[in-house]
C-alpha positions as CSV (number, residue, x, y, z in Angstrom):
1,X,67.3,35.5,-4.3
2,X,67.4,36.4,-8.1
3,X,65.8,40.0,-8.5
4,X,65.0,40.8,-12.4
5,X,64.4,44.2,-12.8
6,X,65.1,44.5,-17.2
7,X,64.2,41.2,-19.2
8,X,66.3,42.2,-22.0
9,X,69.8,42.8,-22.0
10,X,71.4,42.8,-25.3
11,X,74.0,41.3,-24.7
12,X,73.2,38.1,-26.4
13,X,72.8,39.7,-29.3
14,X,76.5,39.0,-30.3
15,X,74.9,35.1,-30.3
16,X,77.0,34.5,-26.7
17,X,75.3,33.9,-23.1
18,X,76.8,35.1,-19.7
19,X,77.8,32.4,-17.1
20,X,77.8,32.7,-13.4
21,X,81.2,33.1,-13.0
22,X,81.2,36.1,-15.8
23,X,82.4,34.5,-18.3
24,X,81.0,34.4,-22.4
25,X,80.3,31.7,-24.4
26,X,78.5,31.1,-27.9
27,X,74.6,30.3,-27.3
28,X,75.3,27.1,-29.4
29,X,78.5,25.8,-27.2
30,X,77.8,22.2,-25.5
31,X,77.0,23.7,-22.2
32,X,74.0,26.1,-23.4
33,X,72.9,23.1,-25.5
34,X,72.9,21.0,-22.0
35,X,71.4,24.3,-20.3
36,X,68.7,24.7,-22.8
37,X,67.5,21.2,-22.6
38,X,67.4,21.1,-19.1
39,X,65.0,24.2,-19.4
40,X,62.7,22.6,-21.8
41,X,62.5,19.6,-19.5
42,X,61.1,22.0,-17.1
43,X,58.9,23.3,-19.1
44,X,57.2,19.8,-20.4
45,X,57.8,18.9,-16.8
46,X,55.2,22.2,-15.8
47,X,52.5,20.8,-18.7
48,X,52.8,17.5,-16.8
49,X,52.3,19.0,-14.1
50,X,49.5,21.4,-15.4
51,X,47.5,18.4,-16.5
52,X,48.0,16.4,-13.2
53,X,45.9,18.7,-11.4
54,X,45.5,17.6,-8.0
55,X,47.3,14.6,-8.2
56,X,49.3,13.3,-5.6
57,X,52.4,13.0,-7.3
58,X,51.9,16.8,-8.5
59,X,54.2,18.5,-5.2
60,X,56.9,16.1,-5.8
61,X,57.6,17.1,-9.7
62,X,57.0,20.6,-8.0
63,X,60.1,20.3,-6.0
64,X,61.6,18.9,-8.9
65,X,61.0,21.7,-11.3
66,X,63.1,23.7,-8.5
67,X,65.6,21.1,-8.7
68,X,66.3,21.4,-12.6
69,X,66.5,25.1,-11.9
70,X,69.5,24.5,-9.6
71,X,70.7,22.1,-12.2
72,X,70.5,24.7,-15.2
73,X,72.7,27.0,-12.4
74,X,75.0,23.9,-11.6
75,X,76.0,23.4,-15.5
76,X,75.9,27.2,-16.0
77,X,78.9,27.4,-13.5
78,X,81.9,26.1,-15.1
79,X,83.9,23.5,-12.7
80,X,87.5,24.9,-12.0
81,X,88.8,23.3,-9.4
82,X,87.4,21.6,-6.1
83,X,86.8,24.8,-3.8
84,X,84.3,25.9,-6.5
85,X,82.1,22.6,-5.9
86,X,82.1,24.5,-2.1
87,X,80.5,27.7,-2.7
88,X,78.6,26.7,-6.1
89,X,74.9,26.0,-5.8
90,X,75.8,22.3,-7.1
91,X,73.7,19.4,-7.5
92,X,74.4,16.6,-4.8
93,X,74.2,12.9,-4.9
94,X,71.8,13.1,-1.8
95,X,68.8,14.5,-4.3
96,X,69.4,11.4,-6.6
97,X,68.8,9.2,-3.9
98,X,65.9,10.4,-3.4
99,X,64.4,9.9,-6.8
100,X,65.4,6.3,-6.2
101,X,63.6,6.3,-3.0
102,X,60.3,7.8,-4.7
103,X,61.1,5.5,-7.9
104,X,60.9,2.3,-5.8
105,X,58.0,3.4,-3.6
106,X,55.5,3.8,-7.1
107,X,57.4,0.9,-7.9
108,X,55.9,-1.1,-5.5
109,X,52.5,-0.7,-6.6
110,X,52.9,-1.9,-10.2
111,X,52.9,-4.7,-11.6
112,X,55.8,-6.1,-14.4
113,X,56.3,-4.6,-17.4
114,X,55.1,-7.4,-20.2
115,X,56.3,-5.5,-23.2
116,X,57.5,-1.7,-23.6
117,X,54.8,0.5,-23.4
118,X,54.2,3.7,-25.9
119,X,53.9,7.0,-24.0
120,X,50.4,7.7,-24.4
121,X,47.3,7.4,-22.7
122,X,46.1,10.1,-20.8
123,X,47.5,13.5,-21.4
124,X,49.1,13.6,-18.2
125,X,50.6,10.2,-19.3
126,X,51.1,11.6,-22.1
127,X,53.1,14.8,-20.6
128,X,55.0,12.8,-18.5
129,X,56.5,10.9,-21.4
130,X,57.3,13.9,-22.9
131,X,59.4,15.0,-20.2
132,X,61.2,12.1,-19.9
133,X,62.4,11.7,-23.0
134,X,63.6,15.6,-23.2
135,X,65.3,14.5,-19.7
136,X,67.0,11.5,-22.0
137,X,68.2,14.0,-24.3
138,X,69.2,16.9,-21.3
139,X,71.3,13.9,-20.2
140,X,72.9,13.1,-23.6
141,X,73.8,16.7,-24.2
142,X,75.5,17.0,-20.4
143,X,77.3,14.0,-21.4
144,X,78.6,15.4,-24.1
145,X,79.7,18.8,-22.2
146,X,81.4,16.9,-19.6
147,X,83.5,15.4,-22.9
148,X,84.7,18.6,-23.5
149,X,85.0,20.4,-20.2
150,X,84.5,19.6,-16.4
151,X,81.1,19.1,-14.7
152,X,79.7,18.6,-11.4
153,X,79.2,14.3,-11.7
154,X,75.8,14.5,-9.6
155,X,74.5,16.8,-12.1
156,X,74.3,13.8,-15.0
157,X,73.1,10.9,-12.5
158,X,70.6,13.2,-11.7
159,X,69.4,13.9,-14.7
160,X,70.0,9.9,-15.5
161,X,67.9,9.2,-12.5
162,X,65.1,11.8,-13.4
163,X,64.2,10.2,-16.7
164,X,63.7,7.1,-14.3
165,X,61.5,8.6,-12.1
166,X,59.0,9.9,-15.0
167,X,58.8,6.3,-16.5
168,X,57.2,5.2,-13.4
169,X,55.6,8.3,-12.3
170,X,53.8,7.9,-16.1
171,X,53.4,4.3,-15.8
172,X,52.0,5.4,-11.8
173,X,50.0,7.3,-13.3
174,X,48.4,5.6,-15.8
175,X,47.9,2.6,-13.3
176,X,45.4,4.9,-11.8
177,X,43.9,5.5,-15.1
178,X,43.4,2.1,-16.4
179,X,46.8,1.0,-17.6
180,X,49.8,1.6,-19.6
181,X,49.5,1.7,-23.5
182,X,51.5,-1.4,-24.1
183,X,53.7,-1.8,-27.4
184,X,52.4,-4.9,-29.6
185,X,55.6,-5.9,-32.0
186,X,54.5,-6.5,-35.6
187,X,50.6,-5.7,-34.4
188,X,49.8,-3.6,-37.6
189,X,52.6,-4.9,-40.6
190,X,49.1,-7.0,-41.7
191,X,47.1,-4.0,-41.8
């Protein structure tokens, strides 16, 4: 368990982060840029989550708020060789899986997308959307660390698989609410 005693440390104040393994780097390297997203996810994720209420779907982005905690550990523990992927709280394929599983059980109650739909509605909807697409760009930025240095694979299908699961946990969602907000092409160029 992580005990926090002292917030502040100063030693950022160089513009460098400390990673598990002890080592430095500068706050604006790839892999705090990956890091940093994958916080903010989490934190739209919590407003989601915050305007779901009760809902049913509310414990499962619970658990994965937890999840994108172990992922922001994962990609803040540099890959060195394979014994670290032992002892390294690392992301497994097992936990992507199981976004699919959830993915095609919502799935199942919806009916076919008839046009893209524009993330809006509710404000759950609405916060869900939001989380998704800073999921989309936690993905593009740990696609772009694992250009420039080794990373755990599992930690980008997750992520990849995540942005999936909001789509039709909004779209879920908004099912319940009346319906997605569905993109009309050209609608308003007359207007």
């Amino acid at each position: 368990m992580v005990k926090l005693n002292k917030i502040y440390t100063r030693t950022g104040d160089d513009g460098t982060s400390g990673l598990v393994d002890g080592s430095r780097v500068s706050k604006s390297s790839p892999r705090m840029v990956a890091i940093g997203d994958v916080d903010e996810a989490n934190s739209a994720l919590g407003l989601a989550i915050a305007h779901l209420g009760d809902h049913p779907l509310a414990p499962s982005l619970l658990r994965i708020q937890n999840e994108l905690f172990d992922l922001g550990a994962d990609l803040a523990t540099p890959v060195t060789d394979e014994a670290d992927l032992d002892w390294a709280l690392r992301m497994i394929l097992e936990q992507s899986t199981r976004l699919e599983r959830e993915i095609d059980a919502m799935n199942e109650s919806l009916a076919p997308l008839a046009s893209f739909i524009l993330p809006g509605g509710s404000s759950a909807v609405a916060a869900l959307h939001l989380a998704r697409a800073i999921v989309r760009r936690a993905e593009r930025a740990t696609v772009e660390l694992a250009k420039a240095e080794r990373i755990n694979p599992p930690a980008a299908t997750y992520l990849n698989r995540l942005s999936d699961h909001l789509f039709v946990s909004a779209r879920s969602v908004a099912a319940g609410e009346g319906d997605d907000v569905l993109w009309r092409p050209g609608a308003t160029r007359d207007q």
